[in-house]
N, C-alpha and C positions, 0 to 999 in steps of 0.2 A: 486517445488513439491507442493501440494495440503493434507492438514490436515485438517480430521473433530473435530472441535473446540468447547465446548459449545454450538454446535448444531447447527454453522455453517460451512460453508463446505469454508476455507478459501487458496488459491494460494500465495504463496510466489515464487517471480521473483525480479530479479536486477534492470531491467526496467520494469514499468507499462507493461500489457496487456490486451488485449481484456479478459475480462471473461463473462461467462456465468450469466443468470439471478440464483439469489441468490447466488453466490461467492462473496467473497472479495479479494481484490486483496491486498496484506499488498509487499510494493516495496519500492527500494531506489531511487538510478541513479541520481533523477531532483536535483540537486544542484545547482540549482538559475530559475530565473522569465523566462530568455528566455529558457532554456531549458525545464521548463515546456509548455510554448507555441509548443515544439515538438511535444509534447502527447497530447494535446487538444483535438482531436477527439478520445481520447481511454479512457483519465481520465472521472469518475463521483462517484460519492456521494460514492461507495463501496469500494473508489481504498484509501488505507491507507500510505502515506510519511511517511518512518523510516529514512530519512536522517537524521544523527548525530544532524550535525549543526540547523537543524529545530527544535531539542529538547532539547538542552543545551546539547548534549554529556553528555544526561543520559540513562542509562540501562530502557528500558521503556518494562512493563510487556505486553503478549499480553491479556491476561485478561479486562486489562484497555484500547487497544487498540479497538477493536471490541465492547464495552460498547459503 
């Protein structure tokens, strides 16, 4: 689903995806190094990892997220 956010126009998905210029992509799924090599040519600078483990298995605001 797709949420206008602080003024940015932000995509939430399981796995990475293709987005448009100016979306951010806020995804989980990559839980380790090769599986990020899956997405390589989708991932860039916009695409935000909520994977648990990547954050210490803490509640991470989306506020601070997109900052």
């Amino acid at each position: 689903f797709t949420l206008d956010y602080f003024g940015k126009q932000i995509v939430f998905s399981h796995c990475p995806i293709q987005i448009k210029d100016g979306q951010i992509n806020v995804h989980g799924h990559v839980h380790s190094k090769e599986r990020l090599l899956e997405y390589q040519t989708v991932l860039t600078d916009r695409h935000i990892l909520v994977t648990p483990e990547k954050h210490g298995y803490y509640v991470l605001s989306l506020k601070a997220l997109i900052a």
